[in-house]
C-alpha positions in Angstrom: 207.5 183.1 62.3 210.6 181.1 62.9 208.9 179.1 65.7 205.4 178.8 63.9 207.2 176.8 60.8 208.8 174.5 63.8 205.6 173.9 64.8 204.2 173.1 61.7 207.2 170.2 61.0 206.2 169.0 64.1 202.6 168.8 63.5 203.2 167.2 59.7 205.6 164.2 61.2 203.2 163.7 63.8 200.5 163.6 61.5 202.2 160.4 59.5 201.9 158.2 62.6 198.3 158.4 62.6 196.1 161.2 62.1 192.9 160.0 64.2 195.4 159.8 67.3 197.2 163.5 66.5 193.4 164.9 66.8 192.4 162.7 69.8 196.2 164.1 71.6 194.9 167.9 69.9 191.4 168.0 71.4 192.2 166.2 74.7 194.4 168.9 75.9 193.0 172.5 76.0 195.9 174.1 77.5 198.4 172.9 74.8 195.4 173.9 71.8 195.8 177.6 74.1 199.3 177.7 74.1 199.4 177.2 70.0 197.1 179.2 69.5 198.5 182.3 71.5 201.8 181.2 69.7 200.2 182.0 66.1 199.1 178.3 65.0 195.8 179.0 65.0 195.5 178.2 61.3 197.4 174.7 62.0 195.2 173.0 64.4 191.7 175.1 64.4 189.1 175.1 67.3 186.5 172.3 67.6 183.1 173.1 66.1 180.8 175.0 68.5 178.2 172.4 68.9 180.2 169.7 68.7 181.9 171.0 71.6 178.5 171.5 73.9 177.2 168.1 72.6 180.2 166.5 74.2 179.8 168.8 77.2 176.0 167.5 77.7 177.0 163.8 76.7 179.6 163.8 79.4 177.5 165.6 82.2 174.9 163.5 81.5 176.7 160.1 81.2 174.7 160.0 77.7 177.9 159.6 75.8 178.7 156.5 73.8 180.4 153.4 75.0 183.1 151.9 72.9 181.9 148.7 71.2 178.8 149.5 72.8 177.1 150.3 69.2 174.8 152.8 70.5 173.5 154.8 73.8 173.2 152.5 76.6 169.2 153.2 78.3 171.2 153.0 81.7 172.7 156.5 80.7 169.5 157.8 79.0 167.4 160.3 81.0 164.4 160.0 79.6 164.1 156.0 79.9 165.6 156.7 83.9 162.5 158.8 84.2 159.6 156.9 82.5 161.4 153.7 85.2 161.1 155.8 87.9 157.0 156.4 87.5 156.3 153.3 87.1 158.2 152.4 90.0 156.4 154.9 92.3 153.1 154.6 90.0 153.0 150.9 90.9 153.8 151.7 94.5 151.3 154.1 94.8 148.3 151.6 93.8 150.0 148.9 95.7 149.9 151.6 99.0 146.4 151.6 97.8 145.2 148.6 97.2 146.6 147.5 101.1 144.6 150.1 102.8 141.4 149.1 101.1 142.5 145.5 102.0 142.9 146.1 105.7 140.2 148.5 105.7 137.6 145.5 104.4 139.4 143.2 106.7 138.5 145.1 110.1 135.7 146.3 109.3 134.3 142.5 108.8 135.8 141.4 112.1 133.9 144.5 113.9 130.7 142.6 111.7 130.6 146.6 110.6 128.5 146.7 107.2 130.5 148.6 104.8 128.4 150.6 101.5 126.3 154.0 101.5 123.4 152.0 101.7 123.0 153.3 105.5 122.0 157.1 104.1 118.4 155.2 103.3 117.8 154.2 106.9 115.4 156.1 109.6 117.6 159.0 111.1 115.9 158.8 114.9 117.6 162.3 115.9 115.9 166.1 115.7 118.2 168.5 114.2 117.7 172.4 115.9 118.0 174.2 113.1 116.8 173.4 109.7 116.5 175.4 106.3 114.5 172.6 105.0 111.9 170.0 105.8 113.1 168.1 108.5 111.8 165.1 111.3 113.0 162.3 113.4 111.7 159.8 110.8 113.9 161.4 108.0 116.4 159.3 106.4 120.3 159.9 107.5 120.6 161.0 103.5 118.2 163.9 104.4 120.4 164.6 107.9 123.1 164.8 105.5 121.1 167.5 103.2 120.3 169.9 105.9 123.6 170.1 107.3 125.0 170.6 104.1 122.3 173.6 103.9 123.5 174.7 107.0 127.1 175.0 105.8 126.1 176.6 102.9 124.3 179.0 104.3 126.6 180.2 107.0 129.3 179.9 104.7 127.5 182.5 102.0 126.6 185.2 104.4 129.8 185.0 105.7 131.7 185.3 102.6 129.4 188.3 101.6 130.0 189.6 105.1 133.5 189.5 105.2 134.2 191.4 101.7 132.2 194.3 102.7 134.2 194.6 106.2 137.3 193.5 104.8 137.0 195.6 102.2 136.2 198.9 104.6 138.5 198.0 106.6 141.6 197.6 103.8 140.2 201.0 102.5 140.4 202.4 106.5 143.3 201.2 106.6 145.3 203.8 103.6 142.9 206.4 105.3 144.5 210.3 106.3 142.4 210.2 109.6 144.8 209.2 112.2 141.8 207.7 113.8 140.0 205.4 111.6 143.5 204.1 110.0 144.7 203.0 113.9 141.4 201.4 114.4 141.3 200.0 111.3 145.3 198.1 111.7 144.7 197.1 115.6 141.7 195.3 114.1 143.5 193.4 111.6 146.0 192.9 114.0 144.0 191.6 116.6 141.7 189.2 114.9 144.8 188.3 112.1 146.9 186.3 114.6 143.9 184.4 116.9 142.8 181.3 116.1 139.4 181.2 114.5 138.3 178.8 117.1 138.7 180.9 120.0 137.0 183.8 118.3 134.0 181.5 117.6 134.4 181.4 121.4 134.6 184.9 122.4 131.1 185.7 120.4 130.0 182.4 122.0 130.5 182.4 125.8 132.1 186.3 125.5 129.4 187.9 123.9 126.1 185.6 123.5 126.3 183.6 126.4 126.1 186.5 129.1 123.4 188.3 127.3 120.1 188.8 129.4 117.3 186.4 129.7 114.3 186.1 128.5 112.6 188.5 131.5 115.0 191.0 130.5 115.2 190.8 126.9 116.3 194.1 125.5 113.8 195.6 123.1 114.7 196.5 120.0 113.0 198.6 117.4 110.8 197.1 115.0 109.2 194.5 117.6 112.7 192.6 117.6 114.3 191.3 120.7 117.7 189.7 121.6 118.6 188.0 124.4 120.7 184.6 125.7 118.4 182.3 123.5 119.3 184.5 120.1 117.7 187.0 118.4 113.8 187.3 118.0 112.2 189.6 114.8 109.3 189.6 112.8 108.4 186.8 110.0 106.6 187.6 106.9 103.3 185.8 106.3 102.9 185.3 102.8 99.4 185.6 101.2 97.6 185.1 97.9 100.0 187.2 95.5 102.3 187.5 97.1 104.5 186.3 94.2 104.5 189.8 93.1 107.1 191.1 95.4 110.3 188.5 94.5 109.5 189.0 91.2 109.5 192.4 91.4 112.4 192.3 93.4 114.8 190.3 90.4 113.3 192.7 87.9 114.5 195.3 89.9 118.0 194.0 90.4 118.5 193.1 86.4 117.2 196.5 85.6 120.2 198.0 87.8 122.6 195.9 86.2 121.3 196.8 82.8 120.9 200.7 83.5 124.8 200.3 85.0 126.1 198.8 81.9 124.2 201.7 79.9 125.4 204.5 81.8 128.9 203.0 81.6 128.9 202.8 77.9 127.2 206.8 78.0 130.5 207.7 79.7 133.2 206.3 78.2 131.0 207.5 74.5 130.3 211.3 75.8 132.3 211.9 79.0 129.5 212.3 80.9 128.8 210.5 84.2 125.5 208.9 85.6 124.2 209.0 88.1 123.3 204.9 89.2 123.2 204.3 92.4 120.3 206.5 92.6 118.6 204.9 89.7 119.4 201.7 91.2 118.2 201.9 94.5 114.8 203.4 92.8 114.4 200.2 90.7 115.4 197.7 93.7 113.0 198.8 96.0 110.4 201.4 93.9 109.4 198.3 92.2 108.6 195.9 94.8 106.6 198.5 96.6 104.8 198.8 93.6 104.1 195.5 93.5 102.9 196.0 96.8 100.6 198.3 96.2 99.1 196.5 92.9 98.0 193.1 95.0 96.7 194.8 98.0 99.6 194.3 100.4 99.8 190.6 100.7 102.2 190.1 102.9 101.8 190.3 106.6 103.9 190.1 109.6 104.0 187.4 112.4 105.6 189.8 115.6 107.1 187.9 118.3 105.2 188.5 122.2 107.3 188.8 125.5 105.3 186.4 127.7 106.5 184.9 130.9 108.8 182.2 130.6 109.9 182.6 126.6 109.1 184.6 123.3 106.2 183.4 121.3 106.3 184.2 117.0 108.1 185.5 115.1 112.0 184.3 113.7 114.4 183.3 115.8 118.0 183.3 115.0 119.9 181.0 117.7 123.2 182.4 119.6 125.2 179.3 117.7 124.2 180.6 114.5 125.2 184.4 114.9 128.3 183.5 116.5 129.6 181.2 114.0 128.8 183.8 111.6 130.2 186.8 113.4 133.6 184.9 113.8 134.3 183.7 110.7 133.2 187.0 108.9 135.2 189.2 111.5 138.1 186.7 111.3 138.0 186.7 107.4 137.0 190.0 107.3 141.4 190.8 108.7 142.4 188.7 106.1 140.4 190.2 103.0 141.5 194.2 104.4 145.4 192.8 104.1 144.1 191.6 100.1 142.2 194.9 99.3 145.3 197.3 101.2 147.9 195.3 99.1 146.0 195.8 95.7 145.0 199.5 96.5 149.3 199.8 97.3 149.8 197.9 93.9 148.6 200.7 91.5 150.9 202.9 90.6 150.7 206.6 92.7 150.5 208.3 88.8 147.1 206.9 88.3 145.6 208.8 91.7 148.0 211.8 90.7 146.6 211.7 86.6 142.7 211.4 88.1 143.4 214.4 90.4 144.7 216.3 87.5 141.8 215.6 85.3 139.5 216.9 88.0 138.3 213.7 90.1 137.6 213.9 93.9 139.1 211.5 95.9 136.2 209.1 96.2 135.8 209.3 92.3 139.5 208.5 92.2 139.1 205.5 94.3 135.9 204.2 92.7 136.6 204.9 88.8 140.3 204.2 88.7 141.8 202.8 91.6 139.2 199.5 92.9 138.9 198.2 88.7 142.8 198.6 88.9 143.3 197.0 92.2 140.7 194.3 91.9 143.3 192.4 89.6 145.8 192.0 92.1 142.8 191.8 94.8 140.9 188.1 93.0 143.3 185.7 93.4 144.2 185.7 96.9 140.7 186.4 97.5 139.6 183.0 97.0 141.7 181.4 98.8 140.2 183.0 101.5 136.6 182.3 100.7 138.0 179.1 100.4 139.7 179.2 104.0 135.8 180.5 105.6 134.1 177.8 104.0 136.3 174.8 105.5 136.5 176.8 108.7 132.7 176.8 109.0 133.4 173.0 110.2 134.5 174.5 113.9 130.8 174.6 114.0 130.6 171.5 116.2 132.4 172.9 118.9 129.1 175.3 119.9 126.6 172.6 118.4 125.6 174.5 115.4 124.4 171.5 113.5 126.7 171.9 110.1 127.9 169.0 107.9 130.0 167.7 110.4 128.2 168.0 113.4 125.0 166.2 111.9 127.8 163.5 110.2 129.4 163.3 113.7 125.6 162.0 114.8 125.6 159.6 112.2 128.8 158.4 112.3 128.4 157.6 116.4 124.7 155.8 115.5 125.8 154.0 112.5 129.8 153.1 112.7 130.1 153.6 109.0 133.6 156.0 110.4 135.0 155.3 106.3 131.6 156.1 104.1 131.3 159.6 106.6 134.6 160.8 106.0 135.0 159.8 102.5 131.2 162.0 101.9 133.0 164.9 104.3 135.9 165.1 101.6 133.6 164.6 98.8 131.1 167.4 99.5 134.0 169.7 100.6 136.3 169.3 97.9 133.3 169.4 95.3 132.4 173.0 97.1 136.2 174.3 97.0 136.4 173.1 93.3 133.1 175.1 92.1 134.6 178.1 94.3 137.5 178.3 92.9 136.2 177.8 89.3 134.0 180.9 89.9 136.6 182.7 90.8 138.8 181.8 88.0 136.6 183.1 86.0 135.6 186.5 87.2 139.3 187.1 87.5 139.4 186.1 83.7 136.2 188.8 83.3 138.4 191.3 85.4 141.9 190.8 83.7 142.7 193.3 81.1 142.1 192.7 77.4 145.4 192.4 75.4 144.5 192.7 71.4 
């Protein structure tokens, strides 16, 4: 007590000489506030508020702190006015970057007397294409080239993505499997096709698998008047007659009656316990109903069956070896990627879910398909995009075994016209406009899937 009145004298003499200099000495030296305040004059000097101290902490780490005679906070110090400088710095040097591309762009494009614009799409094309979806000649306009390979992509690219779920999703299912068997298969598959690029497996089922198949002389027969051999595969067409309007109709009634039934039977369970039994009902309405329709218009469809003659096959459909084996590769390829996805969600849900449905009385399959899949799918959507995303903008290897695709029929334009910009700049146009309605999609059947919080 003796040495905290000593103190205190101290403190009062020093605090005649100028108070606003005893607190600057007080605050600027921590260890000497410590050392009076371990030594009982905790009453004497007092800590510095809380937030003063952290505003002082932040002024001083940020350089934000105010400048004698300055008046106020210099905008050299201030954060925020550093970062709105630094955007328009790189804003403006962005649109300058810009601005001298286009520039030089123009520049050599006039000294190569190359016409720039997209008014080249309206002139005559002058090239067949082998495979078309849609109407299609010589004396087309390049816009119309443009249109069926677009159709090309886009059909490759949807039976491919369809393709590659159903494997990929068999195969991640395989791949959790007891059977030593079907599980080994199932990971040297994903293993195989998971680290080769997709170009050379569009080359295996091109020149491996394709390519050394018989010719026409030796086409193997197939049932159901179909053939295959090295010039593709050769079935039946359908030949539509009067009424024949009946069956596709038919057909969507069908499909919309399963969905409907599905979402009744669904609401039946979860209201009475009981299940129901839809796949059967559903596969009755899909194709029951169409045969009806069949039957009610006299059967007016027929079937154009392709003949073996001597040098070719004559009717039928024909599916070209460049089609099937960019197919095959990218759903294969895909298909490893996809089983990794679907493996990772099934592993995601918690082992009491498969333990609880087993109590309750589920089989295994019921287990899997009522609580397991609806579970996983939420981990399963996102990256499951990307890879429908990652088939689609794969499908452009196309060129390399002349399936004539977006950029194979652009590639023809681009070597007749020399319009190299307007090509590439439709190229990044149709594809990004493709992976942006993708994705949407998906966003939002992963919204649909994600569980409802209340």
């Amino acid at each position: 007590m003796e040495f905290t009145r000593v103190l205190q004298a101290a403190g009062s003499k020093r605090a005649g000489t100028g108070r606003q200099q005893d607190r600057t000495v007080r605050h600027s030296t921590p260890c000497f506030q410590k050392m009076l305040r371990n030594a009982g004059c905790f009453f004497c000097l007092g800590p510095r508020p809380p937030a003063e101290r952290h505003r002082k902490h932040m002024a001083s780490y940020f350089g934000t702190e105010r400048r004698q005679g300055s008046g106020g906070t210099s905008l050299l110090y201030d954060p925020r006015a550093r970062g709105i400088f630094y955007q328009v710095v790189v804003f403006g040097a962005v649109i300058a970057g810009i601005y001298w591309i286009v520039g030089n762009t123009i520049t050599n494009l006039q000294r190569a007397n190359i016409a720039s614009g997209f008014g080249f799409i309206y002139g005559r094309a002058g090239f067949d294409i082998s495979q078309t979806l849609i109407q299609y000649n010589s004396d087309s306009t390049y816009g119309r080239a443009f249109l069926v390979g677009l159709v090309n992509t886009l059909y490759v690219a949807a039976l491919g993505v369809v393709t590659a779920s159903i494997i990929g999703f068999l195969v991640g299912i395989g791949r959790l499997s007891h059977n030593w068997l079907i599980r080994n298969i199932c990971t040297v598959y994903v293993e195989v096709f998971r680290n080769i690029p997709p170009l050379l497996v569009i080359f295996f089922w091109y020149f491996g698998v394709l390519s050394v198949l018989p010719p026409v002389r030796q086409s193997y027969s197939m049932p159901l008047s179909t053939y295959i051999n090295n010039r593709g595969f050769f079935m039946p067409s359908p030949v539509w007659g009067e009424g024949a309007w009946a069956l596709p109709v038919a057909l969507l009634i069908g499909i919309l009656a399963s969905f409907a039934v599905a979402r009744w039977a669904k609401r039946r369970q979860m209201a009475t316990g009981q299940p129901f039994h839809t796949i059967r009902v559903s596969a009755a309405l899909i194709i029951g109903l169409p045969i009806l329709a069949l039957i009610a218009t006299g059967f007016p469809v027929s079937f154009d069956v392709p003949k073996l003659g001597t040098f070719n096959l004559t009717g039928g459909a024909q599916i070209k070896p460049e089609f099937l084996a960019l197919f095959l590769a990218l759903s294969f390829y895909t298909a490893s990627f996809i089983a990794e996805t679907v493996r990772a969600g099934v592993l995601g849900v918690s082992k009491g879910q498969t333990e609880a449905a087993y109590a309750v009385g589920l089989r295994s399959g019921q287990t899997m398909r009522l609580i397991i899949v609806p579970q996983a799918l939420r981990i399963i959507i996102p990256p499951l995009s990307s890879q429908y995303l990652n088939l689609i903008k794969n499908s452009s290897l196309a060129i390399a075994i002349g399936y004539p695709d977006l950029v194979a029929v652009g590639g023809t334009i681009l070597n007749q016209t020399g319009q190299a910009v307007e090509v590439v700049a439709i190229w990044m146009v149709i594809y990004l406009g493709i992976s942006l309605i993708v994705s949407g999609l998906m966003n939002w059947f992963n919204a649909k899937m994600a569980l409802v919080e209340r």
